[in-house]
C-alpha positions in Angstrom: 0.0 0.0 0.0 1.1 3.7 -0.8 -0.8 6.1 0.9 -0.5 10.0 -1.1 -1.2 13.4 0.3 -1.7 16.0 -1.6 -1.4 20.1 -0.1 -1.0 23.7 -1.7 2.6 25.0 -0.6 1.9 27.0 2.0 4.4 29.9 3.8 5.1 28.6 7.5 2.5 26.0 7.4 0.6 25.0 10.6 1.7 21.6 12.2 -1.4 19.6 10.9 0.4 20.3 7.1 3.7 17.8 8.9 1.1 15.3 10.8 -0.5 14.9 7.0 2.7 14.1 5.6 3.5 11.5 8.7 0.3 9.7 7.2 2.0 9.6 4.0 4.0 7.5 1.6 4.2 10.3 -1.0 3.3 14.0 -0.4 2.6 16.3 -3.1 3.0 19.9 -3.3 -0.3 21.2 -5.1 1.9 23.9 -7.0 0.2 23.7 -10.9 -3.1 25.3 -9.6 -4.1 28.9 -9.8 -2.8 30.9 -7.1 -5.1 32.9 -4.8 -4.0 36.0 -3.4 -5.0 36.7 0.6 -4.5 32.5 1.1 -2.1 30.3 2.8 -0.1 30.1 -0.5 1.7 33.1 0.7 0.7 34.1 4.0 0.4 32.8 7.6 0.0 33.8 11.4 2.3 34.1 14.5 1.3 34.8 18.0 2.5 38.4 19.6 2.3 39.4 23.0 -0.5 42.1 21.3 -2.7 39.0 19.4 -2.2 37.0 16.1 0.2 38.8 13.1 -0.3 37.7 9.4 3.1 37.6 7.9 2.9 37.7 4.1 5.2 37.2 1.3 4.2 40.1 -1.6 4.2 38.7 -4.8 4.7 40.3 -8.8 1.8 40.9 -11.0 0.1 38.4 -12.6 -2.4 37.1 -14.4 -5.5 35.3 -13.3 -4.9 31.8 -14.2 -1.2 31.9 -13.1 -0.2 29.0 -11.8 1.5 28.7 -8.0 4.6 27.6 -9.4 5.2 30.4 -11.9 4.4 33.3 -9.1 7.1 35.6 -8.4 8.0 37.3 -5.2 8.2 40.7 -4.8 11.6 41.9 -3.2 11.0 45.3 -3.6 8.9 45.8 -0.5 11.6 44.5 1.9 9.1 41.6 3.3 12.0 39.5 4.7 13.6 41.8 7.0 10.2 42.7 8.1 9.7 39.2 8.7 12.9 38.7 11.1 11.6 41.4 13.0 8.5 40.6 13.7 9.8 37.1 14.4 12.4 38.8 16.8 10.0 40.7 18.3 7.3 37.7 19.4 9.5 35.2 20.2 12.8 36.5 21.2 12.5 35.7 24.8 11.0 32.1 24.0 13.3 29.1 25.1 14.0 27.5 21.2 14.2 30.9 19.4 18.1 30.4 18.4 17.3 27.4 16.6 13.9 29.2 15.0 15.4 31.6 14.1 18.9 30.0 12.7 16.5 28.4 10.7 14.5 31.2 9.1 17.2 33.4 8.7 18.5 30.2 6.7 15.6 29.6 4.4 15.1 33.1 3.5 18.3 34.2 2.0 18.5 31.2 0.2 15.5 32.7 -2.2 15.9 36.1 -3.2 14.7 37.2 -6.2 13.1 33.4 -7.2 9.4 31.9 -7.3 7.1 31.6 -4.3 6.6 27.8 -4.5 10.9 27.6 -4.4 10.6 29.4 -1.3 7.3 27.2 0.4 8.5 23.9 -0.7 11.9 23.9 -0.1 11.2 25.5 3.7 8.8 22.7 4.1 11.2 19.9 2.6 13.7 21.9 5.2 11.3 21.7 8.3 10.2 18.0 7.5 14.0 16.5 7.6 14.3 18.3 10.3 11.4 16.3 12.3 12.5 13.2 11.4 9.3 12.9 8.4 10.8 11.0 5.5 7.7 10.6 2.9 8.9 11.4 -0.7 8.0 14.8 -1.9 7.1 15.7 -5.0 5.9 18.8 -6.8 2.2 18.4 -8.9 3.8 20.7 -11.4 6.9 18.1 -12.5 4.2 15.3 -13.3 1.8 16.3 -15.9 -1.6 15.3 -14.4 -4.4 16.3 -16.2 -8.0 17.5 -15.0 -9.4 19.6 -12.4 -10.4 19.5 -9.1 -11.3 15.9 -8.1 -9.9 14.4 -11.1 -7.3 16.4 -10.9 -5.9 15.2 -7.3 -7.0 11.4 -8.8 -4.6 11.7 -11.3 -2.0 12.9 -9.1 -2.0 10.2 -7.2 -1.7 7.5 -10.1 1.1 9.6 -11.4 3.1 8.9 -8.4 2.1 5.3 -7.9 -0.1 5.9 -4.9 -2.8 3.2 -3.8 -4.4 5.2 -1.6 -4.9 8.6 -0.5 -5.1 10.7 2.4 -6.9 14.3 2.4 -7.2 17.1 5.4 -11.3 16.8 6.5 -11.8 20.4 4.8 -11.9 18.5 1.3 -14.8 16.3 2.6 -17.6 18.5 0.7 -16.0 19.0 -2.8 -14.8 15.3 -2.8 -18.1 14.0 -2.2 -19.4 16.4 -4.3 -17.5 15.4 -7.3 -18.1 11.4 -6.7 -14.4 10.5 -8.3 -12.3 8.8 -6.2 -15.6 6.5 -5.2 -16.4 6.1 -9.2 -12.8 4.7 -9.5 -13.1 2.7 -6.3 -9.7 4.7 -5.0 -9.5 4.7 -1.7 -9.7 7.5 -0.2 -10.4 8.7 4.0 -9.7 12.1 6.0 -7.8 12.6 8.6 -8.7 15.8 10.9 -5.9 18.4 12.4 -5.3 17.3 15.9 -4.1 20.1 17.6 -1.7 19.7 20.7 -1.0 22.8 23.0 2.7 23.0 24.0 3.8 25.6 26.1 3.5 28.8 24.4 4.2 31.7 26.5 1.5 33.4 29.2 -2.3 33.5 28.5 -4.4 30.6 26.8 -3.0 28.4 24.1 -4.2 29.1 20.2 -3.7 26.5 18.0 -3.7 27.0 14.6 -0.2 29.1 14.3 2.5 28.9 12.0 4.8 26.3 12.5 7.0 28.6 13.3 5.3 29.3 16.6 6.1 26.0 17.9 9.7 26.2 16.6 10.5 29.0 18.8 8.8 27.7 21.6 9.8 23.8 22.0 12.4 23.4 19.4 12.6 20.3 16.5 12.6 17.8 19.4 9.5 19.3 20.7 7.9 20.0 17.3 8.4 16.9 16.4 7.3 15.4 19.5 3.9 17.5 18.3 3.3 15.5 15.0 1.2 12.5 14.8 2.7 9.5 14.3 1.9 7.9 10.8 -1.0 5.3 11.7 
């Protein structure tokens, strides 16, 4: 059996992202769909001492249709120092922010001047090594599938040999909706984020965060510690 996942690249994702990969064989980057501005393609949240803060990575004009992989960042706004400092500013004091941070630093001046899915997927290829998560990762855009939505993701996984396939819960609808993987008799089941608290600093926990936010606070042991086991 080869279980697939299948997920948009996503800027710091949130630790369900790593515990869908830990229930993998094969994980594949969703890069050859159409970006959406104001999503997790290029945005995401850490915790302040003032609230949540959206950190987002500005990106080159475009046109509609333009595929993830083809989008350009914008280096002309000065993003990534902005970035550092917010990143400095929330969790400086917290117990793991050298190794955050080392890491960060790291993975941002490695892609200046380059394409936004270069910058996701390689940080998440980074982070995953770096918890011990050893699925084979792929990008959609190197394999050539054909269709869309449902038959889309269907074809993905044939193209990298999966048997089986494994979705976050928020595609339940759409995927029952469009009947595909149950025509083809594919199996196919949904596994749910299962958030953890770890210690985060004062007040109550919030889930939901960045990766990042765990990073700073309980380190790769810790984070890794966070992320579901593959079943």
């Amino acid at each position: 059996m080869t279980t697939a996942a299948i997920m948009q690249p996503t800027y710091l994702p949130y630790l369900g992202y790593f515990q869908l990969m830990a229930a993998s064989d094969v994980f594949v980057f969703l890069d050859d769909v159409q970006f959406a501005r104001r999503s997790w393609q290029s945005r995401n949240r850490i915790l302040t001492a003032q609230g949540e803060l959206m950190l987002t990575i500005p990106v080159r004009k475009h046109d509609r249709d333009t595929p993830i992989s083809a989008i350009e960042i914008d280096d002309s706004q000065g993003w990534r120092e902005k970035h550092l400092a917010a990143l400095r500013h929330a969790y400086g004091k917290r117990p793991a922010f050298a190794e955050g941070w080392a890491f960060v630093f790291e993975q941002l001046a490695q892609h200046r001047d380059g394409r936004l899915a270069d910058l996701t997927c390689d940080m998440a290829r980074a982070a995953a090594a770096k918890i011990g998560l050893t699925p084979r990762l792929v990008r959609a855009s190197e394999l050539g599938a054909e269709g869309a939505r449902s038959e889309h993701l269907l074809a993905v996984c044939r193209a990298v040999g999966a048997t089986h396939y494994v979705s976050p819960t928020g595609s339940v609808d759409y995927m029952e909706e469009d009947g595909v993987f149950a025509a083809a008799g594919f199996p196919a089941r949904f596994q749910a984020f299962r958030p953890v608290s770890y210690p985060q600093g004062p007040g109550e926990f919030v889930p939901f965060m960045g990766f990042v936010d765990a990073l700073m606070n309980v380190g790769w042991a810790g984070m890794a510690a966070l992320v579901s086991p593959k079943p």
